[in-house]
N, CA, C and O atoms as a printed pandas DataFrame, in Angstrom:
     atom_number atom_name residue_name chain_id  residue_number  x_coord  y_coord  z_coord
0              1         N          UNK        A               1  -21.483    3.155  -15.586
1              2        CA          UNK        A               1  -20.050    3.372  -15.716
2              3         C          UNK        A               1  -19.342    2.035  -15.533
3              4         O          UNK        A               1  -19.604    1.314  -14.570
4              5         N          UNK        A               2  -18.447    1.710  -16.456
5              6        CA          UNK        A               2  -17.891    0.247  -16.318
6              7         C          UNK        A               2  -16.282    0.871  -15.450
7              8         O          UNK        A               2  -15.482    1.787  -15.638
8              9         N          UNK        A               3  -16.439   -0.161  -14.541
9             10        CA          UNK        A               3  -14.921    0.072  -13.871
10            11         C          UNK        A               3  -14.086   -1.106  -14.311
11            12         O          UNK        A               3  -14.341   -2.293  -14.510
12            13         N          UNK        A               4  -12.889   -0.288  -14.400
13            14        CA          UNK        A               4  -11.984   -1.235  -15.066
14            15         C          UNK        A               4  -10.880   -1.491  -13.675
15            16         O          UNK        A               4  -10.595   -0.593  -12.883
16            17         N          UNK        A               5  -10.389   -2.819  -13.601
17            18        CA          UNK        A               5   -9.352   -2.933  -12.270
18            19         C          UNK        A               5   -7.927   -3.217  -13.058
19            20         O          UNK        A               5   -7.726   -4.037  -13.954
20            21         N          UNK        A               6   -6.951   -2.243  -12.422
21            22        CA          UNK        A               6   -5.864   -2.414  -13.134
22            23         C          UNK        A               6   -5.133   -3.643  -11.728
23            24         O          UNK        A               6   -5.545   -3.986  -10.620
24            25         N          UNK        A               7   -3.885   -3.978  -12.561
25            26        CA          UNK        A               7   -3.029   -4.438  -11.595
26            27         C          UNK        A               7   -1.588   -3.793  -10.910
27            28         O          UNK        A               7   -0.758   -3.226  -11.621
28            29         N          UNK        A               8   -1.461   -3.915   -9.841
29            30        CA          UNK        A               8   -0.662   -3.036   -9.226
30            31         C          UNK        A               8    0.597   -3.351   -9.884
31            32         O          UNK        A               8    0.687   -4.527  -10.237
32            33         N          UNK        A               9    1.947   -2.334  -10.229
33            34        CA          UNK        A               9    3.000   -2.714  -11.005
34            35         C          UNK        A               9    3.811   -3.457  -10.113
35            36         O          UNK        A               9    3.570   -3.254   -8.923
36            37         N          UNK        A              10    4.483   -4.061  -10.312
37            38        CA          UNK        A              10    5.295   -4.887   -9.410
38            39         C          UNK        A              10    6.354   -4.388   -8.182
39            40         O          UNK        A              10    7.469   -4.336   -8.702
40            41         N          UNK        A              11    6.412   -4.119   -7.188
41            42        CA          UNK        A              11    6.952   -3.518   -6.302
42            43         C          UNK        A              11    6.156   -2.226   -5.283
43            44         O          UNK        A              11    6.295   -1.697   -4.180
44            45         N          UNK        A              12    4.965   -2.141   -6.895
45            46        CA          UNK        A              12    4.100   -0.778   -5.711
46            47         C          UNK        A              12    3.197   -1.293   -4.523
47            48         O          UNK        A              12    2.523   -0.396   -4.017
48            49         N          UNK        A              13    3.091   -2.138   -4.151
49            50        CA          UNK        A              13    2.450   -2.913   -3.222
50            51         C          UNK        A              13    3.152   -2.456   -2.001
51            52         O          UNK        A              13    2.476   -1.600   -1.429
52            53         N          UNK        A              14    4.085   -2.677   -1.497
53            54        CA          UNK        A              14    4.738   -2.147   -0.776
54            55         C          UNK        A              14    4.521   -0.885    0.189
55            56         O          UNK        A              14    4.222   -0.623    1.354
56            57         N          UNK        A              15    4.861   -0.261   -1.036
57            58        CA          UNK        A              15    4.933    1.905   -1.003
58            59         C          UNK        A              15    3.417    1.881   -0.476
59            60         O          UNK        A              15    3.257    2.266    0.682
60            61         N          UNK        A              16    2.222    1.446   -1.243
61            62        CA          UNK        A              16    0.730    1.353   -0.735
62            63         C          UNK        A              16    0.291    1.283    0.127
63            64         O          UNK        A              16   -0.615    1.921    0.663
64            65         N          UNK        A              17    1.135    0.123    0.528
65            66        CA          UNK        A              17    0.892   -0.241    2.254
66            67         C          UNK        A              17    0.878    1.066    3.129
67            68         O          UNK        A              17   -0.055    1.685    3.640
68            69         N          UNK        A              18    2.994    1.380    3.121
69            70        CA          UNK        A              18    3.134    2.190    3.868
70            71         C          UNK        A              18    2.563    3.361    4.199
71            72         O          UNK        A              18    2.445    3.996    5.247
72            73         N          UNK        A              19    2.058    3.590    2.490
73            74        CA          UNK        A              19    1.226    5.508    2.984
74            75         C          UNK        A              19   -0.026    4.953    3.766
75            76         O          UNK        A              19   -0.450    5.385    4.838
76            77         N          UNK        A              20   -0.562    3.859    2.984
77            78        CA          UNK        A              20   -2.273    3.693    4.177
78            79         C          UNK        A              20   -2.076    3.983    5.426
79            80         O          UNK        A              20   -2.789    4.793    6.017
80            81         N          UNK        A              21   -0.543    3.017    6.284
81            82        CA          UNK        A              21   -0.951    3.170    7.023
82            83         C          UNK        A              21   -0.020    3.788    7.929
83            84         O          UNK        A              21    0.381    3.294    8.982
84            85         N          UNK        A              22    0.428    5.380    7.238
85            86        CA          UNK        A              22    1.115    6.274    7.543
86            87         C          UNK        A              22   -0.180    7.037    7.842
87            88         O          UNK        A              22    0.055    7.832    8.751
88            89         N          UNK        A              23   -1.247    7.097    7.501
89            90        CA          UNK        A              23   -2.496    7.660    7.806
90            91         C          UNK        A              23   -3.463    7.104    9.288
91            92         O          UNK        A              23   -4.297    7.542   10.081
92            93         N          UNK        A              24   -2.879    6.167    9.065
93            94        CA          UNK        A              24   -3.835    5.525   10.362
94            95         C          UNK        A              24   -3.740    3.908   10.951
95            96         O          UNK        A              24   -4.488    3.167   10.313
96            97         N          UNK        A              25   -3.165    3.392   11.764
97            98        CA          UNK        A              25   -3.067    1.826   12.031
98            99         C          UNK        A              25   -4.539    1.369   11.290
99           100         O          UNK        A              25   -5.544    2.052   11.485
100          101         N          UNK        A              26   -4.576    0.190   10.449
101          102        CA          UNK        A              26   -5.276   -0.972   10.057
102          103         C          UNK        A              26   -5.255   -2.530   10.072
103          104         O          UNK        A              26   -4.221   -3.197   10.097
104          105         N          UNK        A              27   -6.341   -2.959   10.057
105          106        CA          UNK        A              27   -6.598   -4.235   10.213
106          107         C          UNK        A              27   -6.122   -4.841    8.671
107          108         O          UNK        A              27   -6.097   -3.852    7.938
108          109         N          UNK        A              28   -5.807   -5.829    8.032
109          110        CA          UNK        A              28   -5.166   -6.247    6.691
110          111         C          UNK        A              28   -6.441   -5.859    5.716
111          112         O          UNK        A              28   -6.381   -5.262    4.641
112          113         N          UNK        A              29   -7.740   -6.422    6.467
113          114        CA          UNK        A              29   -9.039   -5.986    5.183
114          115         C          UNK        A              29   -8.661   -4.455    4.834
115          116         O          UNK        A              29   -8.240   -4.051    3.751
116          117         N          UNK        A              30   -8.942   -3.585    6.170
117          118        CA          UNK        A              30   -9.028   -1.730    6.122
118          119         C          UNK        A              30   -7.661   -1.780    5.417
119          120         O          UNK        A              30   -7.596   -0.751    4.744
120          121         N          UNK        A              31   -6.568   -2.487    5.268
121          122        CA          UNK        A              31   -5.672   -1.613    4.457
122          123         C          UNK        A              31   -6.172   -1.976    3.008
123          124         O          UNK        A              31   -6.183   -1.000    2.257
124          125         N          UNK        A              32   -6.469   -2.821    2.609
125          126        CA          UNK        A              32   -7.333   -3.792    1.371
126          127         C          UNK        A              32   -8.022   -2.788    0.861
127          128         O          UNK        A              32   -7.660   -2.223   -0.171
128          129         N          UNK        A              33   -9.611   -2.292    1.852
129          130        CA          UNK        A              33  -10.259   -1.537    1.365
130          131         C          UNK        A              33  -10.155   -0.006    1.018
131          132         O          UNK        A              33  -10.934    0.497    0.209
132          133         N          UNK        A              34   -9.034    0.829    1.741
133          134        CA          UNK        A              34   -8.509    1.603    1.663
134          135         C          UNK        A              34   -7.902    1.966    0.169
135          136         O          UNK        A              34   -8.294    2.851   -0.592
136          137         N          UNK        A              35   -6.750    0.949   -0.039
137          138        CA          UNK        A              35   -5.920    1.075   -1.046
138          139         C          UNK        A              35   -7.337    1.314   -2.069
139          140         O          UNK        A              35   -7.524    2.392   -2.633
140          141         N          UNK        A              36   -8.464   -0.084   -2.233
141          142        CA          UNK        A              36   -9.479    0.148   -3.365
142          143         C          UNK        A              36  -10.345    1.574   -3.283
143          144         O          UNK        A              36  -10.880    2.083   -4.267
144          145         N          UNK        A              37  -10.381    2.054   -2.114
145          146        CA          UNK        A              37  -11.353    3.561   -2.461
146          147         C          UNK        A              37  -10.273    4.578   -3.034
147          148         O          UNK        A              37  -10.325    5.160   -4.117
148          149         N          UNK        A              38   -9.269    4.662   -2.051
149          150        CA          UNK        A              38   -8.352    5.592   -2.370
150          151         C          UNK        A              38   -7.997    5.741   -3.705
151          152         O          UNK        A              38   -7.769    6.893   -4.076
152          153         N          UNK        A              39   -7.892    4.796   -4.551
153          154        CA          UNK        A              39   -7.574    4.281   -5.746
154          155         C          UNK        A              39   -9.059    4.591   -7.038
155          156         O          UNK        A              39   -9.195    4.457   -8.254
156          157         N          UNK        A              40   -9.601    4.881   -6.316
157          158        CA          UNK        A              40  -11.127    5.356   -6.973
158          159         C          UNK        A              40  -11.553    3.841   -7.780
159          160         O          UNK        A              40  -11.892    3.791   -8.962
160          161         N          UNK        A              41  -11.457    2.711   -6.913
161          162        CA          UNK        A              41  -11.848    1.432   -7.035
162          163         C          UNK        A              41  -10.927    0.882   -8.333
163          164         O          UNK        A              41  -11.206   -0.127   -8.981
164          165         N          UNK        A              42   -9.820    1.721   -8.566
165          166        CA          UNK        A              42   -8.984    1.114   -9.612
166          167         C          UNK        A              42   -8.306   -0.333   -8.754
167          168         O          UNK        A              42   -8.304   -1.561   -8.838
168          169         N          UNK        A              43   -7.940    0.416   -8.183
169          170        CA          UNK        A              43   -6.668   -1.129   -7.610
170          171         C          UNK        A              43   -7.567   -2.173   -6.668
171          172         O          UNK        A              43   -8.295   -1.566   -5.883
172          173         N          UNK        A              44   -7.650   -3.525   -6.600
173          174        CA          UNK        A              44   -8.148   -4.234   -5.709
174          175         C          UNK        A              44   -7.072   -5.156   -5.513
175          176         O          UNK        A              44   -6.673   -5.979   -6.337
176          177         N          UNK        A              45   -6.519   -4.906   -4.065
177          178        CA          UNK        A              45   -5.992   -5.716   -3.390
178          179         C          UNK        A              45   -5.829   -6.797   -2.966
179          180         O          UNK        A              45   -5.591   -6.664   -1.766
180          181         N          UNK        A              46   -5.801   -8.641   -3.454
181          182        CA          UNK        A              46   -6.317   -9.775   -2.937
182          183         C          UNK        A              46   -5.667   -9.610   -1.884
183          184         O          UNK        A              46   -4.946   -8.691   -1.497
184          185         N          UNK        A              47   -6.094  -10.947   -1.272
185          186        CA          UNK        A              47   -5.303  -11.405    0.092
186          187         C          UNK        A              47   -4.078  -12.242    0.149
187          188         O          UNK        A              47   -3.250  -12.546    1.008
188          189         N          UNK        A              48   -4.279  -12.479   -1.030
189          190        CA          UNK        A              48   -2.947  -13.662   -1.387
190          191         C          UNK        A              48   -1.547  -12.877   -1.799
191          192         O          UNK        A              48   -0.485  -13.429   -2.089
192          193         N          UNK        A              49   -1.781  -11.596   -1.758
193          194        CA          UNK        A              49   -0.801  -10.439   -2.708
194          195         C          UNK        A              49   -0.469   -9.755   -0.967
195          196         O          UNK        A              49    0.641   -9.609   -0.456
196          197         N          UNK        A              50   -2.034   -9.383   -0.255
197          198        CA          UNK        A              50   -1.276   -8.622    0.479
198          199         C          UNK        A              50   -0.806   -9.250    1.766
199          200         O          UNK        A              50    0.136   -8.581    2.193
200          201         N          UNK        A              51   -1.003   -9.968    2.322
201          202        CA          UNK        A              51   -1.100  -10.690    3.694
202          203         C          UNK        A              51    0.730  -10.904    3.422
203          204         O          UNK        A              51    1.479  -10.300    4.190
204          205         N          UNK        A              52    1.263  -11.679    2.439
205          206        CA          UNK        A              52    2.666  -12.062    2.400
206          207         C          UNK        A              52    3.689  -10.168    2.254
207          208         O          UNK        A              52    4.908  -10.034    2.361
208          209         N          UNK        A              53    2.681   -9.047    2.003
209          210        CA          UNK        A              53    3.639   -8.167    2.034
210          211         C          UNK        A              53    3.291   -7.572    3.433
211          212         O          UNK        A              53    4.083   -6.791    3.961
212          213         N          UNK        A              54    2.345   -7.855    3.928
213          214        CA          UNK        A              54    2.265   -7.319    5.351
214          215         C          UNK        A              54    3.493   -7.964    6.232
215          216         O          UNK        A              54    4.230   -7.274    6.936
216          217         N          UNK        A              55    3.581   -9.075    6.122
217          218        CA          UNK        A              55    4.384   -9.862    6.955
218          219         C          UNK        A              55    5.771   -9.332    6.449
219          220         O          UNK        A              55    6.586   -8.979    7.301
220          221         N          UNK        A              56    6.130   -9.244    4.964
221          222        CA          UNK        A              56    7.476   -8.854    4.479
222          223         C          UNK        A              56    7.618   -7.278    5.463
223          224         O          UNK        A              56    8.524   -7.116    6.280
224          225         N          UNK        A              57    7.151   -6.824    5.340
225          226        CA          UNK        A              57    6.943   -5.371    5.580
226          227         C          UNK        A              57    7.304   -5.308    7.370
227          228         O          UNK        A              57    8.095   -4.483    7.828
228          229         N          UNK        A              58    6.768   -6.054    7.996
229          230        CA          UNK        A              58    6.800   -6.367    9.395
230          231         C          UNK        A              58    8.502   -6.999    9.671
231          232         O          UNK        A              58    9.201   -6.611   10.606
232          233         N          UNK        A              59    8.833   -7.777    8.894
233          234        CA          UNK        A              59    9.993   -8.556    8.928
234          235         C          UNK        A              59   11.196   -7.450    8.566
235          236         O          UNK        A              59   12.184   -7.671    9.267
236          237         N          UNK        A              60   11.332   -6.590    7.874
237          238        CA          UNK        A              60   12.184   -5.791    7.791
238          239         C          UNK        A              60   12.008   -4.471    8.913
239          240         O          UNK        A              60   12.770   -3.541    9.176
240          241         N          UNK        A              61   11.140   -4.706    9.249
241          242        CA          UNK        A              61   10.878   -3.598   10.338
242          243         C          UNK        A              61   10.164   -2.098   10.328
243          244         O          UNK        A              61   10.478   -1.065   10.918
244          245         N          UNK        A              62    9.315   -2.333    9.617
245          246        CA          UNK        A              62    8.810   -0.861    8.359
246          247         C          UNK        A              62    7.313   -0.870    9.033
247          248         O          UNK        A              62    6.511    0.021    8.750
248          249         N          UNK        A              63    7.041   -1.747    9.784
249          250        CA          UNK        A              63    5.538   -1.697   10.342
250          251         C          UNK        A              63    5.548   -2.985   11.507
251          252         O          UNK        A              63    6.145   -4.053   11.371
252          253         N          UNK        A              64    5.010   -2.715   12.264
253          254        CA          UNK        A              64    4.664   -3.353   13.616
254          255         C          UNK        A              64    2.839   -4.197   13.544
255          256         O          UNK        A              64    1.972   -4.096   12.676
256          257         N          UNK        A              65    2.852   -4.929   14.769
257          258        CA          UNK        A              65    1.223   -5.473   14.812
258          259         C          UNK        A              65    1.172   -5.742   15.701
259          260         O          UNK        A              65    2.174   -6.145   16.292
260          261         N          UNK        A              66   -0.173   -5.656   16.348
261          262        CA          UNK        A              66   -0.678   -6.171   17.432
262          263         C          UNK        A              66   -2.044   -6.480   17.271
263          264         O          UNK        A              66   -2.523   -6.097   16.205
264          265         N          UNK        A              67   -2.829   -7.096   18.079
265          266        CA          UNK        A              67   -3.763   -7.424   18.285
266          267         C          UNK        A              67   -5.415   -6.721   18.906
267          268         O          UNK        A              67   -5.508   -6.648   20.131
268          269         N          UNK        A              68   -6.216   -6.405   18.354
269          270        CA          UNK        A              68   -7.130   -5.357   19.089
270          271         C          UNK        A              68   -8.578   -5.847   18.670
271          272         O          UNK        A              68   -8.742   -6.832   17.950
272          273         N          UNK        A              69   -9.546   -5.131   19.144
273          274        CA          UNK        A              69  -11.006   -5.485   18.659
274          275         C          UNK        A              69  -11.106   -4.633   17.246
275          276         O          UNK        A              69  -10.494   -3.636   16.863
276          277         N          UNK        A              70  -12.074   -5.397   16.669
277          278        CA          UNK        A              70  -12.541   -4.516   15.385
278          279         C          UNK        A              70  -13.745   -3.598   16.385
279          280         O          UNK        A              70  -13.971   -3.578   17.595
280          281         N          UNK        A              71  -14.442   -2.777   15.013
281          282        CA          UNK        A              71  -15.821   -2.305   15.269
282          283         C          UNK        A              71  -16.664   -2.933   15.144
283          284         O          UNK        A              71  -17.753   -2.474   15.489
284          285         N          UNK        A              72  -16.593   -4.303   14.587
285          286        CA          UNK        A              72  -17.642   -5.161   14.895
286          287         C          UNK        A              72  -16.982   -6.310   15.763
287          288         O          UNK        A              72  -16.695   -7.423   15.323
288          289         N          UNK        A              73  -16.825   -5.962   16.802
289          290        CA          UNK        A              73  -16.002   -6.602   18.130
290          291         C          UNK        A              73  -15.426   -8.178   17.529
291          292         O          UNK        A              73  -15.639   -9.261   18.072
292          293         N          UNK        A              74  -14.725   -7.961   16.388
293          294        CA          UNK        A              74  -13.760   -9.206   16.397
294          295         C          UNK        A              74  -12.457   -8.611   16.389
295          296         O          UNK        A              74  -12.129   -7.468   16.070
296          297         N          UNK        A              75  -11.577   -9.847   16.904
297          298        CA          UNK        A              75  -10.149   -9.689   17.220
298          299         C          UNK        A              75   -9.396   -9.821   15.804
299          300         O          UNK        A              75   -9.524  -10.936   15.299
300          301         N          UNK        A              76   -8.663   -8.929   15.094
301          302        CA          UNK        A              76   -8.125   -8.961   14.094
302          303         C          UNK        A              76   -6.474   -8.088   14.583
303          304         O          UNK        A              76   -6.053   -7.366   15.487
304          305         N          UNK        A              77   -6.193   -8.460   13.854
305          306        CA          UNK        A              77   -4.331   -7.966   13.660
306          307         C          UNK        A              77   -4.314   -6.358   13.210
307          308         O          UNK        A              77   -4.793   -5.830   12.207
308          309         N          UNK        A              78   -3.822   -5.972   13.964
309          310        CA          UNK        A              78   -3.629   -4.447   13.123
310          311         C          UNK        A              78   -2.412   -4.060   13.364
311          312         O          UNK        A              78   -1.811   -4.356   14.396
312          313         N          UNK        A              79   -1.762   -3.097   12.077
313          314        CA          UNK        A              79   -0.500   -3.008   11.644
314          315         C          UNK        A              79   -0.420   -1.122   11.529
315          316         O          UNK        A              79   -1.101   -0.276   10.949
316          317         N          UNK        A              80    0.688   -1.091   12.343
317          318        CA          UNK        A              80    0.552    0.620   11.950
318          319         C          UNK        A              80    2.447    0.907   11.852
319          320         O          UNK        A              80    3.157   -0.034   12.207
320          321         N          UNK        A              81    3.192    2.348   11.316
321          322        CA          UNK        A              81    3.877    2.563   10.546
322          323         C          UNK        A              81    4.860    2.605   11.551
323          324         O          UNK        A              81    4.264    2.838   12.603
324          325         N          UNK        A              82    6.070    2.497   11.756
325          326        CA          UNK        A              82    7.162    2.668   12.296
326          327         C          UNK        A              82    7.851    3.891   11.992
327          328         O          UNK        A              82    7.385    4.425   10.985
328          329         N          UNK        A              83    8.929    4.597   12.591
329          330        CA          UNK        A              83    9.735    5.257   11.910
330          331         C          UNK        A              83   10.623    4.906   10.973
331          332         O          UNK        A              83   10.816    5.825   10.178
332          333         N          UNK        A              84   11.394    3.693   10.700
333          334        CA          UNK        A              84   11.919    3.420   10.084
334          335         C          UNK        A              84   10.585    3.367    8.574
335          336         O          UNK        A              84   10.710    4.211    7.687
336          337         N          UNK        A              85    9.802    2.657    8.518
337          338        CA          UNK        A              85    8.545    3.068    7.596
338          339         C          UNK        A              85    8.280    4.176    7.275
339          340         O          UNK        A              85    7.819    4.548    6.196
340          341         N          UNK        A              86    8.625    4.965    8.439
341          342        CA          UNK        A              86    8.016    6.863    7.294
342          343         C          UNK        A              86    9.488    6.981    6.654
343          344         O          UNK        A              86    9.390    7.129    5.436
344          345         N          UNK        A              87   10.747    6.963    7.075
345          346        CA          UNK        A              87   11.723    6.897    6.199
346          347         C          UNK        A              87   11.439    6.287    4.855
347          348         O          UNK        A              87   11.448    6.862    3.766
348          349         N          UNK        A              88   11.115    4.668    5.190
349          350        CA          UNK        A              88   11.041    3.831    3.661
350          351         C          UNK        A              88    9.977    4.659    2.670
351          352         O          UNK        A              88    9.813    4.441    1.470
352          353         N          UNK        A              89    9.476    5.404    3.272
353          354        CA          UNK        A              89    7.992    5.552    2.551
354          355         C          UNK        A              89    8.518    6.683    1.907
355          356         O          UNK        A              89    8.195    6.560    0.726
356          357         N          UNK        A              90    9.110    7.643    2.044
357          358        CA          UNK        A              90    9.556    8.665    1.542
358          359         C          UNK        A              90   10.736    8.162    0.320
359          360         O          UNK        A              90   10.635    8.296   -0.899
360          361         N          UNK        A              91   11.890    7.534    1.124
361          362        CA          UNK        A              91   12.559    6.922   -0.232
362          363         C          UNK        A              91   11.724    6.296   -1.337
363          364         O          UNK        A              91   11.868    6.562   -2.530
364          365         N          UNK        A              92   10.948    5.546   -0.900
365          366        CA          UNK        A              92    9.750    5.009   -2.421
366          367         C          UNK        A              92    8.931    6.108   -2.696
367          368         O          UNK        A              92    8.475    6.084   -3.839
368          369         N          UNK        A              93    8.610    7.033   -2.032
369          370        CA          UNK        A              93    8.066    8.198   -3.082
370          371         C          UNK        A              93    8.813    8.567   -3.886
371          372         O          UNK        A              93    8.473    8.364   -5.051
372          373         N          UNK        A              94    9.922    9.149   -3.678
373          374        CA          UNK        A              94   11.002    9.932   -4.292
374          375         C          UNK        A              94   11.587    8.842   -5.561
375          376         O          UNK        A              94   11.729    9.290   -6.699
376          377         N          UNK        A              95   11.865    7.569   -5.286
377          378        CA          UNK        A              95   12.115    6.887   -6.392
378          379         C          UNK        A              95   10.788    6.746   -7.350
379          380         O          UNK        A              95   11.038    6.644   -8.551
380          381         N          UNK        A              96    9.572    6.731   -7.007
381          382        CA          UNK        A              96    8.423    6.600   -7.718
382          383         C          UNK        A              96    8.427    7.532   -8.440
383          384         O          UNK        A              96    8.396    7.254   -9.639
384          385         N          UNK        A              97    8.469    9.159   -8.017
385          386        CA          UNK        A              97    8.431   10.265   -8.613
386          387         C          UNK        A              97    9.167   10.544  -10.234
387          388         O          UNK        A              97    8.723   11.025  -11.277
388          389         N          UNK        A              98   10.929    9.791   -9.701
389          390        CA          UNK        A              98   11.640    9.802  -10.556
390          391         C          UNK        A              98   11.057    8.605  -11.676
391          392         O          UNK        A              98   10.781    9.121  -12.759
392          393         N          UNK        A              99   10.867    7.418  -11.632
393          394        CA          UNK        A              99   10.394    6.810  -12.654
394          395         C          UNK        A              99    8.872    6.849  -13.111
395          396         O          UNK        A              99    8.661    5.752  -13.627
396          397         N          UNK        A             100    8.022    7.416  -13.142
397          398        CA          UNK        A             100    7.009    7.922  -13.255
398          399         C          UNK        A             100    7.263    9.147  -13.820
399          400         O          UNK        A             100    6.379    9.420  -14.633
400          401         N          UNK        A             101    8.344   10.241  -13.701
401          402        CA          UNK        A             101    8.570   11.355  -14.566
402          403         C          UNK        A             101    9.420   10.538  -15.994
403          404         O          UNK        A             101    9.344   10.849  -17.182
404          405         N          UNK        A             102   10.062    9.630  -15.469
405          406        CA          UNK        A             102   10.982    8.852  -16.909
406          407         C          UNK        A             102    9.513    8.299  -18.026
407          408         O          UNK        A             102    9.120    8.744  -19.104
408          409         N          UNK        A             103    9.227    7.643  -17.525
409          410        CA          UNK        A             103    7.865    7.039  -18.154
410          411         C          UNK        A             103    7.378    7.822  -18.512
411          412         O          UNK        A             103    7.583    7.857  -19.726
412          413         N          UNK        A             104    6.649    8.755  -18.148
413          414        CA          UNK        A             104    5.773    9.932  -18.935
414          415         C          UNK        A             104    6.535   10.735  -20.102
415          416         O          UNK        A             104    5.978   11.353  -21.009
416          417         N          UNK        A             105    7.625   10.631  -19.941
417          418        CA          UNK        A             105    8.981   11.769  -20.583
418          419         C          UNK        A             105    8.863   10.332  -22.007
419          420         O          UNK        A             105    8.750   10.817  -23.133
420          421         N          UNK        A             106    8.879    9.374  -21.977
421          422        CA          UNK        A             106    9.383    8.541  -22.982
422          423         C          UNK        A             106    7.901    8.521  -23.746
423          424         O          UNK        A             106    7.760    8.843  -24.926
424          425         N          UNK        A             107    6.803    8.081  -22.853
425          426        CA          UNK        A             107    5.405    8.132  -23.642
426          427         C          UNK        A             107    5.435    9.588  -23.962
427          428         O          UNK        A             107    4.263    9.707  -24.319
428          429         N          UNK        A             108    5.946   10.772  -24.085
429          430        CA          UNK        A             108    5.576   12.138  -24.588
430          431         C          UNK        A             108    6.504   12.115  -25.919
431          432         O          UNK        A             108    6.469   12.780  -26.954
432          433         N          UNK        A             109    7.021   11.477  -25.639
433          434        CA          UNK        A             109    8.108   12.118  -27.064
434          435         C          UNK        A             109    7.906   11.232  -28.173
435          436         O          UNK        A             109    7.597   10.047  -28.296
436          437         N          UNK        A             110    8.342   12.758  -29.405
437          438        CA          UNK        A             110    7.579   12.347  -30.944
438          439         C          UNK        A             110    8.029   11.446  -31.418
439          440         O          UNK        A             110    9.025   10.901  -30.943
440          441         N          UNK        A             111    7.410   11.020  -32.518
441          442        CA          UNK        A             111    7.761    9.734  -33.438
442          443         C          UNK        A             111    8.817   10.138  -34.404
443          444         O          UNK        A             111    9.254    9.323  -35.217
């Protein structure tokens, strides 16, 4: 089976974050690897894409970090969701919903 990797549309990076880790605090890789399973290995996350939205994301106040052991006892950063974040996360569903029904509505209609 050939897998094909799409690229994330511009702004969904964000929204991605927040649901991962509306599910569970992560380390920047676990949100990385997450997004790629969840995604059924469609989306791969670099580090150069996500590390600057972790920090954006932190800076507006939508997710927090601290410091903890991994499971393989290294010290890595982990980031988990705020309330103000389950708010954001819901407004970017709801706007996703709506342009994602526009898009499908324009690719459906006849020639």
């Amino acid at each position: 089976m050939t897998i094909v990797r799409s690229e994330l549309l511009q702004g969904t990076l964000d929204m991605l974050v927040l649901k991962i880790l509306s599910l569970e605090p992560l380390h920047g890789w676990g949100v990385s690897e997450r997004i790629q399973q969840m995604s059924g290995e469609v989306f791969q996350v670099n580090q150069g894409s996500l590390y600057p939205a972790l920090r954006r994301l932190k800076r507006r106040g939508w997710i927090t970090s601290e410091w903890r052991v991994t499971e393989n006892n290294r010290r890595a950063r982990y980031y988990a969701l705020t309330a103000a974040g389950r708010k954001r996360l819901a407004e970017e569903r709801q706007a996703w919903a709506r342009s994602s029904a526009a898009i499908e509505q324009i690719l459906q209609a006849a020639h």
